[in-house]
C-alpha positions in Angstrom: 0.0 0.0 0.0 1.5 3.3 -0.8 -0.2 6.7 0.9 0.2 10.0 -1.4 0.3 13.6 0.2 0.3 16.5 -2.0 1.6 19.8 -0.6 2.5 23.1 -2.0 0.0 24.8 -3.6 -1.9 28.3 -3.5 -2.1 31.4 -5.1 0.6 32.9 -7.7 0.2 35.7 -10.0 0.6 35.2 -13.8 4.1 34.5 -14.5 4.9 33.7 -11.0 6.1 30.0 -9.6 4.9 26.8 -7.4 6.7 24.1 -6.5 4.3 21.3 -5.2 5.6 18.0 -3.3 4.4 14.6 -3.3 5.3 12.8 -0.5 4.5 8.9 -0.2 4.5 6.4 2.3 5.7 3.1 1.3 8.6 1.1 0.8 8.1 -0.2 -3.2 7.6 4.0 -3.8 11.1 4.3 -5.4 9.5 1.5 -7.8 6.9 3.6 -9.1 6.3 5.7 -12.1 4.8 8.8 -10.7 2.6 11.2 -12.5 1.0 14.6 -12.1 -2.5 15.3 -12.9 -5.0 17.8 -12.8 -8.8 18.9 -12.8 -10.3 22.2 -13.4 -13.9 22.8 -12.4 -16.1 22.0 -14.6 -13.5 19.7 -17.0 -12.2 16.3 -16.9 -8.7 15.4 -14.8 -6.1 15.8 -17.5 -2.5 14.8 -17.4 0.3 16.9 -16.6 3.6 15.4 -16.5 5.2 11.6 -14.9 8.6 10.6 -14.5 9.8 6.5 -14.5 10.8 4.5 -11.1 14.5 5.8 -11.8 13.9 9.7 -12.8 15.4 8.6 -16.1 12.5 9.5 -18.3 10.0 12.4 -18.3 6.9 13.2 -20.2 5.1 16.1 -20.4 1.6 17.4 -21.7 2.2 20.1 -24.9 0.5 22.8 -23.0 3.7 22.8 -19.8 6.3 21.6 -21.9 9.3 24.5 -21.1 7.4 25.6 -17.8 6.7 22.4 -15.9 9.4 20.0 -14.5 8.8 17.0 -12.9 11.8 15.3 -10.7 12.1 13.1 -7.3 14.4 12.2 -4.5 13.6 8.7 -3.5 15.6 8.7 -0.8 13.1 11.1 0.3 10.1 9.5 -1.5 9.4 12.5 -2.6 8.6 13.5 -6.0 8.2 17.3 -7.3 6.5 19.5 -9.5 8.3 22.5 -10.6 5.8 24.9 -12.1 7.4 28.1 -13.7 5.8 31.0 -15.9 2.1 30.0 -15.0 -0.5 30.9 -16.7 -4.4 31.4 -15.5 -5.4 28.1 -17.4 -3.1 26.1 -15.1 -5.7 26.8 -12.1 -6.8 23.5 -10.9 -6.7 20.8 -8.0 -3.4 19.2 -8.8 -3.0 15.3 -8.2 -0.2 12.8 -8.0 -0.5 9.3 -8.6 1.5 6.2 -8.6 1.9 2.9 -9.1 1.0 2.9 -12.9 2.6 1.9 -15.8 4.3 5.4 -17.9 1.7 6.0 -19.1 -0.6 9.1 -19.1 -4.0 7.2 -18.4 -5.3 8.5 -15.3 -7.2 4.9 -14.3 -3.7 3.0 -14.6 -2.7 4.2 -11.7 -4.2 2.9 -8.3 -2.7 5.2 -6.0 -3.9 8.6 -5.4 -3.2 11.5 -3.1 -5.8 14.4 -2.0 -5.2 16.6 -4.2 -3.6 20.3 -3.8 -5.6 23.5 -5.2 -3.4 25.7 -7.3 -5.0 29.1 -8.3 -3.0 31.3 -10.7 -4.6 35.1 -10.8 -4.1 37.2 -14.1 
């Protein structure tokens, strides 16, 4: 079983930056593709970004491509989301997930956290 905490959103200006934290529980974590996902009001979740058991491979949606990097520490069990130059359209709750294949299929992965709300004002 492998717990999921999000942590670091809020509120940033247009152009400004978040870093959120995911922060697991679990020994087979280091094991795990992670990914970032997302869900505005009133739209489906979408993916955002994952990164393989090792960090060695990365994939990003089109629309964070440049802005967004995704990285982890597992000696920390912690994996990151570096979010620079945001934009108002990146408002959302913002959800990691593990335990899935690397892929960018939300219901592949059986491990959720809570989500964090990230609000970005123009």
């Amino acid at each position: 079983q492998v717990q999921l905490v999000e942590s670091g959103g809020g509120l940033v200006q247009a152009g400004g930056s978040l870093r959120l934290s995911c922060a697991a529980s679990g020994r087979t974590f280091s094991r795990f593709a992670v990914g970032w996902f997302r869900q505005a009001p009133g739209k489906e979740r979408e993916f955002v970004a994952l990164i393989s058991w090792s960090g060695g491979r990365t994939d990003y949606t089109d629309s964070v491509k440049g802005r967004f990097t995704i990285s982890r520490d597992n000696a920390k069990n912690t994996v990151y989301l570096q979010m620079n130059s945001m934009k108002p359209d990146d408002t959302a709750v913002y959800y990691c997930a593990a335990g899935g294949p690397e892929l960018r299929i939300a219901g592949l992965y059986p491990y959720w956290g809570q989500g964090t709300q990230v609000t970005v004002s123009s």
